[in-house]
C-alpha positions, 0 to 999 in steps of 0.5 A: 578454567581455560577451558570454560574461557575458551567456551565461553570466547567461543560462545560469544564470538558465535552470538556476535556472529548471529547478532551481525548476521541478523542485523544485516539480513534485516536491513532493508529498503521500504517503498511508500505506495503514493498515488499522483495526478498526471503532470502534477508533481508527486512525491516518492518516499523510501525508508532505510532501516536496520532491525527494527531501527532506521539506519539514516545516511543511506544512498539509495538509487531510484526508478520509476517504471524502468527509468532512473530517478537517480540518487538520493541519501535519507535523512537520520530518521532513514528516510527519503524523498523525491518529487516527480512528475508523472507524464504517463497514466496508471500503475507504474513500479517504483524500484530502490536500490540501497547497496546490496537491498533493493526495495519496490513499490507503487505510483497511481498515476490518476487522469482527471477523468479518473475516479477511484474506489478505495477498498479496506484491504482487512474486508478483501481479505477476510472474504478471500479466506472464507470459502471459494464462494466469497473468494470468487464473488471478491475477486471477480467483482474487484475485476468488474469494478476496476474496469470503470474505477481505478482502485486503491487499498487501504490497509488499516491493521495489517500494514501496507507493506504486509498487505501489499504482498498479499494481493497478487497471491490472492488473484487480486487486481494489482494496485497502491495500498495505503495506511489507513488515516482516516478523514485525513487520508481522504483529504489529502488525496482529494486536495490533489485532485482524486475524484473518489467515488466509493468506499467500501470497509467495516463499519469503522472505515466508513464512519470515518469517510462520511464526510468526505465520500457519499457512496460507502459500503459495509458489509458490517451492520452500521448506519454509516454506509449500505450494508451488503452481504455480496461484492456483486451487490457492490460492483452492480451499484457502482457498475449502475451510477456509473452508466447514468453519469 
């Protein structure tokens, strides 16, 4: 009999031990991608979680682009916030420190002049694995349309932080992913003053966008938006409204 007490006090002691080491390798920092205007005030957000929990009343230690932000504590819902103002354009690192985890994430900084393309990372993706035709024609035409538009990604699906780790892997031009919220995302980029051109996603996406964006593409048979079959079709119409502007 002590010897199956003793095996099952060892048994425990060992699931305690996984079940501490587990929670803490879960516990992390979670950086919210955001995009801002320049010299408008923007808002940076992160999030303290434990497993699949928040873990709330986390000191967290702030940067932007190298300069410290300082420290901020999370609320009981694990998260927290920090108004900036950004004095300098384009895609800057938002780096988080909370004890020993560190989390980082983007601010697109937009000039007024700026207009921005927002793209349905699903879409990107599924052309980047489906043969190095597709993948050349995407990356390359990502390239083309980010030298006259600031991009922006949207994740619908995937997560923003799943999807965000997946672009420079795929050769893509880095940028902010977003979740997906429909006509309130664009909204509310749109009331900080984003000027946004173009976008491009399924046949769902650009049925949601229709009353916020003219221009939408869809490489899904929809009457919601042009329906092309190549990026290029996308970066040369863009590419063209851009020229005659």
């Amino acid at each position: 009999m002590r010897f199956f007490q003793r095996c099952a006090l060892t048994a425990a002691g060992v699931l305690v031990a996984l079940i501490v080491g587990v929670a803490g390798s879960a516990a992390q920092v979670v950086v919210f991608d955001q995009v801002g205007l320049l010299g408008a005030p923007a808002s940076l957000a992160v999030r303290t979680t434990r497993l699949f929990s928040a873990a709330g009343g986390r000191l967290v230690d702030l940067s932007l682009d190298g300069e410290p932000l300082g420290r901020l504590m999370t609320g009981a819902d694990g998260f927290g916030y920090r108004r900036v103002t950004p004095q300098r354009r384009g895609l800057l690192k938002i780096e988080a420190w909370a004890d020993d985890r560190r989390g980082e994430g983007r601010l697109l900084v937009l000039a007024p002049e700026d207009e921005a393309v927002l793209i349905e990372l699903e879409t990107v993706l599924m052309s980047v694995v489906a043969g190095a035709a597709e993948r050349e024609d995407c990356r390359n035409s990502l390239e083309a349309i980010g030298r006259r538009f600031r991009l922006i990604y949207v994740a619908r699906w995937l997560g923003a932080d799943w999807s965000r780790d997946r672009i420079a892997p795929a050769g893509l031009p880095e940028s902010v992913v977003l979740t997906w919220r429909g006509a309130a995302l664009l909204r509310s980029l749109q009331d900080q003053g984003a000027r946004i051109a173009a976008l491009v996603g399924s046949a769902a996406v650009v049925a949601e966008g229709r009353s916020r964006v003219e221009r939408r593409f869809s490489f899904e048979k929809t009457s919601e938006a042009a329906v092309v079959s190549r990026w290029e079709e996308i970066s040369r119409n863009l590419g063209a409204a851009a020229a005659s502007r």
